[in-house]
N, C-alpha and C positions, 0 to 999 in steps of 0.2 A: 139715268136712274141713280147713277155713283155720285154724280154730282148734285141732285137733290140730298142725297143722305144728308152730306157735307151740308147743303144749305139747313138743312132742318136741326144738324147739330151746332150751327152755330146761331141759331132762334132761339136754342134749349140754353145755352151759354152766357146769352143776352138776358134770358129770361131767369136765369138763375141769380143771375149779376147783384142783383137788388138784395138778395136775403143775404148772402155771405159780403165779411171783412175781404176786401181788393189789395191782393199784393201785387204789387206793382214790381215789373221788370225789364229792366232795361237793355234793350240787343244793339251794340257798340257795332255793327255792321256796315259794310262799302258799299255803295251803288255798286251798281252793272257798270263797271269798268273794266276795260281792255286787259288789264293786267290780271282778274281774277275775273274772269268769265262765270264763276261758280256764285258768285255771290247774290245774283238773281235767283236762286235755288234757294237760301239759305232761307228767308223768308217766308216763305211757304213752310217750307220744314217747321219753322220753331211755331208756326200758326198749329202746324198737325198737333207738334207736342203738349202745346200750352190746350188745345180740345180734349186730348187725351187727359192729361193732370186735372183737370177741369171736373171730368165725365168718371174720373174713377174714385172709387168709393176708399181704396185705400192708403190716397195721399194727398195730405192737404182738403179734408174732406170739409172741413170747417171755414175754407176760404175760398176767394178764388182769384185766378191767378190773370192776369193782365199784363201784354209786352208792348212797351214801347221803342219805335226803332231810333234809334241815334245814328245817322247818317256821316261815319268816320271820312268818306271820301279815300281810304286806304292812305291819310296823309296825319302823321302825329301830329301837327297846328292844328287841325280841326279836330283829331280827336280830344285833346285836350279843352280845345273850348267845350264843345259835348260832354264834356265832364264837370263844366262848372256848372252847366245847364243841368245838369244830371245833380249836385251835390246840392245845386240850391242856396238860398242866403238864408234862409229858416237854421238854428238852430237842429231841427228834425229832418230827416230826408224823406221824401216820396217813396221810393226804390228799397226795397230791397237788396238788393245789388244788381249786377252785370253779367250778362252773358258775350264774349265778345273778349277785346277785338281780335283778327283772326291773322293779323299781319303779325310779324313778331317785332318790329319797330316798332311797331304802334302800342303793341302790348306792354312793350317793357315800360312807356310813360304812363300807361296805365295799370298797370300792376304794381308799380314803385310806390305812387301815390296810395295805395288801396289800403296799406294800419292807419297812414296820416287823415284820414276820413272815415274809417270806421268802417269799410264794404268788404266785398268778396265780389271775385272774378273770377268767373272761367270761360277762359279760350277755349274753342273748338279745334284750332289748324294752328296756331303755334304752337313750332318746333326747334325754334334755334337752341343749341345748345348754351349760347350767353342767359337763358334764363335757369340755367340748373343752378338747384342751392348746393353744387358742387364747387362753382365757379369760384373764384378767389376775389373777381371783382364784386360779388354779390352779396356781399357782404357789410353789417354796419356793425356801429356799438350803441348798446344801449345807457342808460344812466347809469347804471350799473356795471358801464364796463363790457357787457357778454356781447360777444360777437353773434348780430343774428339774421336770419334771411332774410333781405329787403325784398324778394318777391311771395314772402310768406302767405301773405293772403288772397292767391291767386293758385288756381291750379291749370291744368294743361291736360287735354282730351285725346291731342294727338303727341305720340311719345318723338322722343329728342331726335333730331332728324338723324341723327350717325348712329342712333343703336342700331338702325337696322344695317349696319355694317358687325353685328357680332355675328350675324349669319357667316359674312366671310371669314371673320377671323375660326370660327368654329372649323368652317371648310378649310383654311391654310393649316388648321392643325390637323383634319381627319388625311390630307394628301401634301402633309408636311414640307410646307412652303416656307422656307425662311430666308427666302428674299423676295421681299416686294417691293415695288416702283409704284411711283405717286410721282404723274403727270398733271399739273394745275395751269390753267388759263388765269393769268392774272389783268387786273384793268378794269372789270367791269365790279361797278361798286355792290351791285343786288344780290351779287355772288362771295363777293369775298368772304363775309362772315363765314357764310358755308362752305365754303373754301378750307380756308382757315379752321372751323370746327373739322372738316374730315381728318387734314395731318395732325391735328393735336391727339384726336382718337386713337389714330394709329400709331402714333408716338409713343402714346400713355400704354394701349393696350399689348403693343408688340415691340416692348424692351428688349425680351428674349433672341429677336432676331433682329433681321438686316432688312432697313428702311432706308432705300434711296429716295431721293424728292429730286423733282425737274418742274420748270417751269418754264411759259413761253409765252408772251405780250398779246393778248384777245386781239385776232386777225389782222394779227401780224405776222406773211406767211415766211418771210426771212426769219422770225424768230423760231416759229413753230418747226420747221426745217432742220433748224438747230438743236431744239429739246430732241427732235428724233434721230438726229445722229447721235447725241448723245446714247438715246434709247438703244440703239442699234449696235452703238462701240460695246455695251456693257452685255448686249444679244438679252435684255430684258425680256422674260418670259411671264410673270403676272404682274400685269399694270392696272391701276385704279384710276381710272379716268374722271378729275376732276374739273370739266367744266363742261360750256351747256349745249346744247343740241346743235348751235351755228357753228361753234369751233368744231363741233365733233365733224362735221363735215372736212373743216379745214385739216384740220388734224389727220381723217383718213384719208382724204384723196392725197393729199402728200405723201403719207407714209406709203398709198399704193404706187408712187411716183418714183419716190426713191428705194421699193423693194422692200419696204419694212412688212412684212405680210403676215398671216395667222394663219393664209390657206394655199395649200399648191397642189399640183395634182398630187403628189408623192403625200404630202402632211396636212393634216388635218387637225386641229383642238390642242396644236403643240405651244400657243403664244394665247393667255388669259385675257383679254380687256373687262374689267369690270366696271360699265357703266355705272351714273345714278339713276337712283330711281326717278327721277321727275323727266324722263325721256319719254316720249309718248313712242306707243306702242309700233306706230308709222312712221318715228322720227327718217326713218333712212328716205323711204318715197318723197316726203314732205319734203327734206332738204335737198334731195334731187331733183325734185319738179322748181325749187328755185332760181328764178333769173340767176345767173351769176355771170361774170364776164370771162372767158378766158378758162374757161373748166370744162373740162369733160369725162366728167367721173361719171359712171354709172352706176344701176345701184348694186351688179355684181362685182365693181372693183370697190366698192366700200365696206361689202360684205366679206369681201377677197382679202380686206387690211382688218379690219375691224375681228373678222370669223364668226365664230358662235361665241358671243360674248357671253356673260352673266351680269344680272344685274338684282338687286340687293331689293326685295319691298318687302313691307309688312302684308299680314293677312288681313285684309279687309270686311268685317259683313260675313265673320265667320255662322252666322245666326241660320240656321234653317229656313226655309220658307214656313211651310208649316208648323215651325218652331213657335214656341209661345215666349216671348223675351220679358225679364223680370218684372217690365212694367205692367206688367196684365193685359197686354194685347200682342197679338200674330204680325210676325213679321210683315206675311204678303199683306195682308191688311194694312199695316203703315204705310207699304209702300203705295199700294194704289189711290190710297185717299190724297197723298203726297202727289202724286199724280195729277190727279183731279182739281186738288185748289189751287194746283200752279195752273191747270187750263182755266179754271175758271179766274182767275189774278189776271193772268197777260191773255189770256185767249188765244193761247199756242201751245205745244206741246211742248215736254218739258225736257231739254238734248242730254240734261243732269241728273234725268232720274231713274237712269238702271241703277238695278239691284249691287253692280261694282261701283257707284259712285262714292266716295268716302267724305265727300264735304258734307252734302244734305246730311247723312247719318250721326256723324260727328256734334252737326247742329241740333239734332234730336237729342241725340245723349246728353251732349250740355245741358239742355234745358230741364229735360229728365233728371242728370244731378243735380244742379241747384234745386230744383223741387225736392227731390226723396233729403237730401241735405237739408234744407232748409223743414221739412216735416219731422226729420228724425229731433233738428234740434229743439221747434215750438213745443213738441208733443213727449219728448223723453230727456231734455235736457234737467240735469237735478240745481237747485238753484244751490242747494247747501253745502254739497260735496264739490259743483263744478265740474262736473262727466254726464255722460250719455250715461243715462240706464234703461235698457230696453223693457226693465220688470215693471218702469211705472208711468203712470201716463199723464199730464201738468192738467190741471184743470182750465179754465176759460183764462181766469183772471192772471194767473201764473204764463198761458202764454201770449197774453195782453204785454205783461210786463218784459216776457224775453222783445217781442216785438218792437216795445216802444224804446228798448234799450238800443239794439239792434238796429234802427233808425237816427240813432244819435248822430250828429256829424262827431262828436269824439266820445271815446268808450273802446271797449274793448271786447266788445260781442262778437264783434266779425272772426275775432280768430275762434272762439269757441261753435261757430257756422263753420267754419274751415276743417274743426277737428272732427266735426260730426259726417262731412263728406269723407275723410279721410277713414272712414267706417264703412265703407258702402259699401258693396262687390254683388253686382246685378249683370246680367246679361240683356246687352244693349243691340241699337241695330249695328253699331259697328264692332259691336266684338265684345269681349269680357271688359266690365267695368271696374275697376277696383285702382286703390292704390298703398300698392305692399313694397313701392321698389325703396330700399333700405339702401339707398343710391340718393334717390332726390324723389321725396316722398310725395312731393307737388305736381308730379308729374308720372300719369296715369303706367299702370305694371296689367303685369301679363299676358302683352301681345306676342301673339306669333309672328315670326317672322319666317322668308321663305326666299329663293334663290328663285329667279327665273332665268331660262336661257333661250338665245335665237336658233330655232331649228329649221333644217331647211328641207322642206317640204317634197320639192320639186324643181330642177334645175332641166329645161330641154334637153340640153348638150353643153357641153364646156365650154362652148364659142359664144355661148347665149349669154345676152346681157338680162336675160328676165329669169327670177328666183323668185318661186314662190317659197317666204317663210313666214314663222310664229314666233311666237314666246308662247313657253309653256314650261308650268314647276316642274323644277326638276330636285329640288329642296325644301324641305318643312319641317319645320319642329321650333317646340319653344326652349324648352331649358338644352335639350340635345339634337342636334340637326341631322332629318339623316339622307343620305345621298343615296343616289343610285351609280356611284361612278362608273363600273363598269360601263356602263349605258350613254354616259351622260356626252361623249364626246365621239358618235358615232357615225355622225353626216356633215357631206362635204356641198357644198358645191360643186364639187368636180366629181361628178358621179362616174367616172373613171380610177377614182383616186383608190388604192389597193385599201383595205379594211384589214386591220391586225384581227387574229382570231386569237382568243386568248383561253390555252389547254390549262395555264396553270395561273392563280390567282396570283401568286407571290411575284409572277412574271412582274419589273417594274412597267413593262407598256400595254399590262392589263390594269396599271391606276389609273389616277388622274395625270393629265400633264406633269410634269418634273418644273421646278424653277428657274434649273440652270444645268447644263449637259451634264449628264453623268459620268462622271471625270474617271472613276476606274472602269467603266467599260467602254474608256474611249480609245482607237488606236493611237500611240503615240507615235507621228511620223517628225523625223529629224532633218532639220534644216542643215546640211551639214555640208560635205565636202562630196561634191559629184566625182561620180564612179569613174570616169573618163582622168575628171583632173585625179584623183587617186593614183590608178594606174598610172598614169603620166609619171606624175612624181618619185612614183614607188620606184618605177621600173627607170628612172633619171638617177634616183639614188642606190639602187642596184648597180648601175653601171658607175658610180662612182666607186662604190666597193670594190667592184671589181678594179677598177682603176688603181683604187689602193692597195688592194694586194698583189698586183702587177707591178708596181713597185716596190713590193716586199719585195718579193720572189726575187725582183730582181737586186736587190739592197742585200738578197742572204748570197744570193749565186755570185754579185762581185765583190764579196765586203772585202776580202784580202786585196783587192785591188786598190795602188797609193791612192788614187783619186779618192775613192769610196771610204778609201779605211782608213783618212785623215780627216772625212766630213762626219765621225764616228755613226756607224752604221745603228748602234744601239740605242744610239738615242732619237736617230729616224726611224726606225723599227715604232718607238714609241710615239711617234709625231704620225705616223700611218694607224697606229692602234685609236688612237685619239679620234682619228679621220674618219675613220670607220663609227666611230659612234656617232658621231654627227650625223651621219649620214642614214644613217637607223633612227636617228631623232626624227625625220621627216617623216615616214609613215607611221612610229607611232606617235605622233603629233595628230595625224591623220584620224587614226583611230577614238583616241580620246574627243574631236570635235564628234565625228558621228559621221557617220553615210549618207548622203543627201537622200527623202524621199522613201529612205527604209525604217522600219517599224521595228520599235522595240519591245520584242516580246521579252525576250530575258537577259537582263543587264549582270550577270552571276558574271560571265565572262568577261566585262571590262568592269569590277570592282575590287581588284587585286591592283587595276591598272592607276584607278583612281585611289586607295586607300595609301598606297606608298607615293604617291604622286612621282611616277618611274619617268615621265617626260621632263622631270626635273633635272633627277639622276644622271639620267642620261646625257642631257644637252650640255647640263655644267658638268659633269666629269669629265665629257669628248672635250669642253672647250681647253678645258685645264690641261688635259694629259695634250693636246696639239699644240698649242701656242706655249704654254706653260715650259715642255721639253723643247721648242723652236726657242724659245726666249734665253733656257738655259744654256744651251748648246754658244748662243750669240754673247752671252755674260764672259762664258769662260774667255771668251777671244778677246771682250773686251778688259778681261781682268790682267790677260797676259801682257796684249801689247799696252796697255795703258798708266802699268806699272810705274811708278818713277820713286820709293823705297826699297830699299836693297832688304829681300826677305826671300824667301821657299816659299812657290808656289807650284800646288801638289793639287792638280784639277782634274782628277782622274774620270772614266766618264760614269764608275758605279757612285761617285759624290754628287755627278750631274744627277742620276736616278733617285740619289738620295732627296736633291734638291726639290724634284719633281713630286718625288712623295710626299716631300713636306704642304710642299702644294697642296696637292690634293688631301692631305689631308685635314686642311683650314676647309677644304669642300664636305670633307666629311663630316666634319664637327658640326658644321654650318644647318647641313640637310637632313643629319640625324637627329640633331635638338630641333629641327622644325618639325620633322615625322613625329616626335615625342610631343610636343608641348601641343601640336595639331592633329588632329583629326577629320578625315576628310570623305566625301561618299557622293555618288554620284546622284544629281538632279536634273531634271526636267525643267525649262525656264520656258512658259508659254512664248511664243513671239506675239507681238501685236504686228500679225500683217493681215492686208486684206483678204486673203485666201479665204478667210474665214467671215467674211463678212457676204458672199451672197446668200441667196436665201435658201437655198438648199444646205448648208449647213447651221444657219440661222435656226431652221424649223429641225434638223437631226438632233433628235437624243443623244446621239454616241458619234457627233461627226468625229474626222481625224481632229487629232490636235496638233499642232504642228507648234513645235519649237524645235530647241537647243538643249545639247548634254552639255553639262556642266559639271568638274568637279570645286565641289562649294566644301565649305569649314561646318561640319558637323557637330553643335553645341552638345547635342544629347550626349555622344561618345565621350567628349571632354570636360564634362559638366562646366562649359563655359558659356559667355552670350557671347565673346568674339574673339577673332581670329587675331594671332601674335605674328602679324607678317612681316616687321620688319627684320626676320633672319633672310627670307629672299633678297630682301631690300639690300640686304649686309652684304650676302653674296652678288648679286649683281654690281653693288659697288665695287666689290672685291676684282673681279671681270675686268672692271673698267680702270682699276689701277695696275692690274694686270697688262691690260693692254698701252696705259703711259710707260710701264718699263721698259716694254717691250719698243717700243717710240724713242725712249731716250735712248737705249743701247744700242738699237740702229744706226740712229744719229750719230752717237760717238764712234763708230767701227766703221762710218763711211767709208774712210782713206784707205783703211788694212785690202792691199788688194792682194788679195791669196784666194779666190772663190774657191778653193776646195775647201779653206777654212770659214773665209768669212759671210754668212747669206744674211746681212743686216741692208743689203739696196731691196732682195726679194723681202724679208722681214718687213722695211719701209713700204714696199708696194703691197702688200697684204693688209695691213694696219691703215693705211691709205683706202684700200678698197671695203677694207669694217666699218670703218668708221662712215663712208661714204653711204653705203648700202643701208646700214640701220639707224643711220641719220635722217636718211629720209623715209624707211621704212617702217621706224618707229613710233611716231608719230600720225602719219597714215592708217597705221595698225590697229591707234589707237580708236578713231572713229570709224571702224569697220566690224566692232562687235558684233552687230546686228547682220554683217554678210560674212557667213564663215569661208563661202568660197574665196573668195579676191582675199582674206586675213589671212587663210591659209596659203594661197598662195602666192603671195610675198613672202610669206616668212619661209615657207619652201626653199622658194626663187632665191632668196637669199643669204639662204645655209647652204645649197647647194653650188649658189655660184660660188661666194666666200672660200669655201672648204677647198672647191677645185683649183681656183688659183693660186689660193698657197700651197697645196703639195705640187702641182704643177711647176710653181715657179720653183722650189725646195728642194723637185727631183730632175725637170727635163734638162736643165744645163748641167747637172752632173752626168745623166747620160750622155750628151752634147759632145761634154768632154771626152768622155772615157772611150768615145764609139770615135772624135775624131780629132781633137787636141788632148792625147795623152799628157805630155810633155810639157802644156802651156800650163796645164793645170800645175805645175810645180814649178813654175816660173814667177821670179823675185822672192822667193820664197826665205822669211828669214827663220822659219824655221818647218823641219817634217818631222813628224815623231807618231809613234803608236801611244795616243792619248790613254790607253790605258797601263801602259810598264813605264811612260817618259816621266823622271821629278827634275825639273829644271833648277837649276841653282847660277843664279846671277850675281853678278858685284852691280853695283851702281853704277861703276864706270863703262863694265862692261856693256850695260845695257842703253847708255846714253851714247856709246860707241857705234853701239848698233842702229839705234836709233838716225844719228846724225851720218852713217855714210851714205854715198851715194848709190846707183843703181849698179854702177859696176861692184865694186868693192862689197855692197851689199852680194851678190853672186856670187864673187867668190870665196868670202865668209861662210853665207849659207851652204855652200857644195862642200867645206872644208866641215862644217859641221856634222852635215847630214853622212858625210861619210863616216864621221868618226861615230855616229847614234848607230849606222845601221853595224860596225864592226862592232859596236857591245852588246 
C-alpha cells in the first residue's frame, strides 16, 4: 500500500512537470562502492526530498524541481570531468547548482572552482577540516587585494570532523586533565589529513596544558611496540587514539602483551583511551574474528588494554518521530517513504535506513537547503538594496531575471544564493539546521555533541574470554557538556574487582580518572642505604672511635713518657680529634642519602642537616685537623734537621696549634661564604627505575614513589637561578695541596731516623694509601649516582679504611716501642728535648758538624747534649 503511495506521488510530479518552470539539480554522488557503502542510500533520499519540495505548497511553489545524478565514482578526475558536463559550453547553465560531493577530496575541486562558474554547492558528509575558511591555505586575493575564501561558495551539512573533539576538551576541563597523549598511526594516506587535523585541534585548542604526541608506522608491530613503551615510561593516563580500527587492534593486543593495561582486577577506568568516532560499534568482535597469523588476543584482552574507552560523536537525527521537521512533513513519515523507494529502486531492503543512519538524512537536508535557499533567494531577494527581505515577495518577471542571472556561467548571483542559505535555521531530519558558527560560517553550527562510552554489561567470571558490552551516552550537551562522572567509570570486567564507594564528593577517587598519580598523596619511599649496610658501617665507625679514644687515653696516661713526649702528645691529641670526625662523617653521610625502602613522612628532622650542609663541615674539618696537625708535626722536623742558615728556630708545639688553626681556618672561610652566598633544602629526585613500571602501580593513583634525598641549591631562599660552587671546588683543591705537602715533607725527612720524632715513612704510607683508595674510588663514585648503596659504600669503606691506617700507623709503633724498645727509641738520636720549653740556638758550623759526624760520635754528642738539656 506504502509503496503505491509512492507510486502515485511520483504520477502527481510527472503530471505537474508540464505547468511549472524545471530547476534543474545536479547530485555529484559515487556509485555503490566498497569504500562508502552508504552511497546506494543516498539516492533514494534526495528522490524522497526533491517529492517532498515538489508536493509542498510552501517552497518553490512556482517551479519544479528536478535532480540529475552525476556519477563522481568517489574519484576527483571524474568528478571534474562531471563538472564540465555539468557547466556546459552554453554561455547559460542547465543547473542550478549541486548537491554533492560527499568525499572531501573531491569536494575541495569542486568547491574551489564554484565563484569561477557562477554555482553553489552543498556537501552532505564533508568534513575535513582543510576546508574551513579558518585554514590559512584557504585563502586567495582578490583585484583588489582582499584576501578571500576560495571555498566561499560551497557549504557543508556535516560539521568539521574534529569539533566533535570540544566534547573532550570540555570533559579535560570539567576533571581537569592537563596532560594529554596523542598516539597517531602514520602511513596510510586516507588517514593522514585527519590525522593531521586531530593534533592541530589539539595544539590550537590546548595551549594551556601538556600535549605529548607519539607515533608509530601503520602495522608496523616493532614500531607500535615502541610508541607504547614510550607511552608506558611516561605511565600515560589519557590518550587520544589516532588511527583506524586495524591498528587499533595492533595497538591493543600489544599493549596487552607488554602489560600496558586500563583494567586489572584491583583498577578499573584509571588509563582514558579516547577513540574516533568512525569505529563501528563491533569494531572489537570484527577485529577479533579476523584471520590474523600469529595472535591470539581475545576480545577480553583487548577490552583488558583498551578498558571502557570514550569516544567523541555528534548527535545525530536529534528530530522526534512524531516530530513535525521545518519542512512540513513528520519525521517517521520520511523515513518510511525512504524505505520504500529504496525497496522499490533495488528490490531489497534498505541496511541504511534506520532512524541512526546520518548519510541518508544529511542527503535530505541538503536537498532541502538548496531548495528553502534557493526559494528564499527567487521569492525575497531585493534587486535594489542587494539583501534578503522577507517583508516582500519578487514578482514573476523579477524572479525570471534572478534565475537567468544565476544561470550565467559568470556573474556573481551564486554568492548572493550562498548568503540567502546562510539565513536558514529549520529543523531537519538530522538535527538543527542553521549556520551561525562565527568560526567558519560555511560550515553548518549548532550540533550537539555527546561522549559515548564501552560498558560492560556482563563478564561470566574473570577467566572468561566472553564480555558482553555496549556503548551508551554518558555525555551531552551543546554549548556545556554535562557528565555523570561519578557514575561514569563503574564497571570492570573483573567483576571481582573491589568498587571504591564514595561518602564524600570532594574525595579525588569519587571524580573522574586523574591524568598523572597524584604526587602529594603519594608515599615517598627512598632508595637509599640499606639498614643492614647502615648498621654495618655505623657500628665499623663506632669501633674506630672507639679505637681513637683508646689511643687518647692512652697518649694522656703516657704523655710524660720520652718516647711519647718527644712524639708531642698534643698535637696527636689533635690528629685523634680530627679521627674522630671522620669517623662520624660516615653515618651521617648515611643519613643524608636516606634509608633504603623507608618513607618519608616528615623531613623537619633532616633539614637542619641539609640547610648547613653539616656533611661538609664535618668531613673537611676531620680532614684538616688529622693530616693538617700529622703534616705539621712532620714540617717542624723537617724545618729542624733541614736547616743549613745559621738563625733561632723556636717550633714550639702551641706554634704547631697555631699552624693548624690557620688551616683550618682557610676551611672556615671557605664553607662559611659557601653557607652564605648558598642556600640549600632538601629534595625528592624521582628515580627512573622499573619498580614502577608494572601494572599495579601503573593503574595506582597514589603508588609509592620511589627516589632519592637530595640536598640541591634552593634558588627561592637566595633569590638566585644558580648555585656558586666553585668554593667546594676551592676547598677540595685546597685538600689536595694539602695532601702534595704532606708528600713533599715526607719525602725530605726520609733519612732523619729518630721514630720518636720522625713519622714521615707512616706519613708516606698514608698518603700512598689516599691517594690509592679515592683514585679509584672517585671516579667509580662518579657513576653510581643512581645506586646509593655501592656510592655509599665505598666512600664508607674508604674513609674508614683510610682513617684506621693512619692513626694505626701514627700510634701502634709508638706503643711498640714504649711497651718493648724503650731505649731504641732514643737511639742516634741528635737531639731529645721537651718541644715545648726547648729554643735551640745553632752556629752554622755547629750544625754542619753535627750534621757530617758519624754514628759514633754522633752518640756521643747527642748524650753530652741531652744531658746538659735535661740538667737546665
Amino acid at each position: 500500500m506504502k509503496i503505491f503511495q509512492v507510486v502515485l506521488l511520483i504520477c502527481f510530479q510527472v503530471y505537474a512537470r508540464s505547468e511549472k518552470p524545471i530547476l534543474k539539480l545536479a547530485l555529484f554522488i559515487p556509485g555503490d562502492i566498497g569504500g562508502f557503502a552508504e552511497s546506494k542510500s543516498l539516492l533514494p533520499m534526495a528522490d524522497v526530498a526533491m517529492l517532498q519540495i515538489n508536493s509542498s505548497p510552501n517552497y518553490l511553489s512556482d517551479y519544479q524541481l528536478e535532480t540529475k545524478w552525476f556519477n563522481t565514482k568517489a574519484d576527483a578526475g571524474k568528478a571534474i570531468q562531471e563538472l564540465f558536463t555539468f557547466i556546459g559550453t552554453e554561455e547559460k547553465r542547465e543547473y542550478v547548482g549541486i548537491v554533492g560531493p560527499v568525499f572531501t577530496d573531491v569536494t575541495k575541486y569542486i568547491s574551489e572552482l564554484a565563484p569561477f562558474f557562477n554555482y553553489v554547492s552543498v556537501s552532505p558528509t564533508a568534513s575535513s577540516s582543510s576546508l574551513s575558511q579558518t585554514s590559512n591555505k584557504s585563502m586567495e586575493e582578490d583585484v583588489t587585494g582582499e584576501r578571500k575564501y576560495i571555498y566561499r561558495n560551497s557549504l557543508r551539512l556535516h560539521p568539521v570532523e574534529t569539533d566533535m573533539y570540544k566534547a573532550v576538551f570540555q570533559l579535560a576541563g570539567q576533571c581537569d586533565w592537563d596532560k594529554i597523549h596523542i598516539l597517531s598511526g602514520e602511513g596510510q594516506n586516507d588517514m593522514s589529513e585527519f590525522r593531521s587535523s586531530v593534533i592541530k585541534v589539539f595544539t590550537d585548542k590546548m595551549k594551556d596544558k601538556y600535549l605529548y604526541r607519539y607515533s608509530f608506522t601503520s602495522s608496523n608491530k616493532e614500531s607500535i611496540k615502541n610508541a607504547l613503551a614510550e607511552l608506558k615510561k611516561s605511565n600515560a593516563r589519557i590518550i587520544i587514539a589516532n588511527f583506524d580500527e586495524d591498528d587499533a587492534y595492533d595497538v591493543f593486543c600489544e599493549a596487552y602483551n607488554v602489560g600496558f593495561l586500563s583494567e586489572s582486577p584491583e583498577y578499573s577506568g584509571k588509563r582514558v583511551w579516547v577513540l574516533p568516532s568512525s569505529y563501528k560499534n563491533n569494531w572489537v568482535v570484527q577485529q577479533v574474528n579476523k584471520k590474523r597469523s600469529n595472535e591470539t588476543c581475545s576480545k577480553k584482552k583487548i577490552i583488558q588494554a583498551v578498558g571502557t574507552y570514550l569516544t567523541p560523536q555528534f548527535q545525530w537525527n536529534t528530530t522526534r518521530l512524531d516530530e513535525e521537521m521545518g519542512t512540513g512533513y513528520f519525521f517517521s513519515e520520511t523515513w518510511q517513504n525512504y524505505s520504500d523507494l529504496f525497496y522499490s529502486k533495488y528490490a531489497e531492503d534498505c541496511p541504511a535506513c534506520q532512524i541512526e543512519e546520518k548519510a541518508g538524512s544529511l542527503m535530505y537536508d541538503s536537498v532541502w537547503t538548496f531548495a528553502m535557499g534557493l526559494d528564499k533567494f527567487l521569492y525575497h531577494f531585493d534587486l535594489d538594496t542587494g539583501e534578503i527581505n522577507e517583508n516582500q515577495r519578487n514578482s514573476n518577471s523579477e524572479r525570471e531575471k534572478l534565475l537567468e542571472e544565476l544561470l550565467q556561467r559568470e556573474g556573481n548571483r551564486s554568492s548572493d544564493l550562498i548568503s540567502a542559505m546562510l539565513q536558514l535555521s529549520f529543523e531537519g531530519a538530522s538535527g538543527r539546521i542553521e549556520f551561525s558558527n562565527k568560526v567558519d560560517e560555511s560550515c553548518r553550527s549548532g550540533f550537539k555533541v555527546k561522549i559515548q562510552q564501552l560498558r560492560v554489561l556482563k563478564c561470566d567470571n574473570d577467566t572468561s574470554d566472553d564480555c558482553d558490552v555496549e556503548l551508551v551516552d554518558v555525555c551531552a550537551g551543546e554549548d556545556q557538556l554535562s557528565c555523570e562522572l561519578n557514575s561514569m567509570w563503574d564497571t570492570s570486567i573483573f567483576s571481582s574487582r573491589y568498587i571504591q564507594t564514595c561518602s564524600n564528593s570532594s574525595d579525588f577517587r569519587c571524580r573522574c580518572p586523574v591524568d598523572e598519580p597524584i604526587e602529594d598523596k603519594m608515599d615517598k619511599i627512598i632508595i637509599g642505604i640499606p639498614l643492614t649496610s647502615l648498621i654495618f658501617f655505623t657500628v665499623t665507625s663506632l669501633l674506630g672511635i672507639l679505637l681513637a679514644i683508646t689511643f687518647l687515653i692512652f697518649n694522656l696516661v703516657y704523655m710524660k713518657e720520652r718516647v711519647i713526649k718527644m712524639s708531642s702528645p698534643i698535637i696527636n691529641n689533635i690528629i685523634l680529634l680530627g679521627a674522630v670526625l671522620l669517623y662520624s662523617y660516615v653515618p651521617l653521610l648515611a643519613l643524608t642519602m636516606g634509608i633504603d625502602n623507608y618513607s618519608i613522612l616528615d623531613e623537619n628532622h633532616l633539614i637542619k642537616l641539609c640547610s648547613v650542609k653539616l656533611e661538609h663541615w664535618v668531613f673537611f674539618i676531620g680532614f684538616t685537623t688529622t693530616f693538617g696537625a700529622l703534616f705539621a708535626k712532620t714540617w717542624r722536623v723537617y724545618a729542624i734537621f733541614t736547616s743549613k742558615q745559621p738563625r733561632n728556630i723556636i717550633l714550639s708545639d702551641w706554634k704547631l696549634i697555631v699552624l693548624i688553626g690557620i688551616l683550618l681556618s682557610v676551611d672556615v672561610v671557605l664553607l662559611g661564604t659557601n653557607e652564605y652566598l648558598n642556600r640549600y633544602k632538601w629534595a625528592f629526585q624521582e628515580a627512573n627505575s622499573t619498580v614502577t613500571l608494572n601494572n599495579h602501580h601503573l593503574l595506582d593513583d597514589t603508588p609509592d614513589q620511589y627516589g632519592f634525598v637530595t640536598c640541591q641549591f634552593d634558588s627561592k631562599a637566595t633569590e638566585r637561578e644558580h648555585e656558586t660552587p666553585w668554593l667546594i671546588t676551592v676547598t677540595i683543591i685546597y685538600k689536595g695541596l694539602l695532601l702534595i705537602f704532606g708528600a713533599f715533607i715526607a719525602f725530605q725527612t726520609r733519612n732523619i731516623s729518630i721514630p720518636a720524632l720522625n713519622d714521615s715513612k707512616y706519613i708516606g704510607i698514608s698518603i700512598y694509601t689516599i691517594v690509592v683508595i679515592f683514585t679509584v674510588a672517585g671516579p667509580v663514585s662518579f657513576f653510581l649516582k643512581s645506586q646509593p648503596e655501592l656510592l655509599f659504600g665505598i666512600q664508607a669503606a674508604g674513609i674508614i679504611f683510610t682513617t684506621t691506617v693512619m692513626i694505626c700507623l701514627v700510634f701502634l709503633p709508638k706503643a711498640y716501642q714504649l711497651r718493648y724498645q724503650p731505649k731504641e727509641a732514643i737511639k742516634n738520636q741528635t737531639v731529645a728535648r721537651d718541644w715545648d720549653s726547648l729554643a735551640v740556638s745553632r752556629r752554622e758550623s755547629e750544625i754542619q758538624n753535627l750534621l757530617k759526624q758519624n754514628s759514633s760520635c754522633m752518640l756521643k754528642t747527642t748524650q753530652t747534649v741531652t744531658t746538659s738539656v735535661i740538667k737546665e
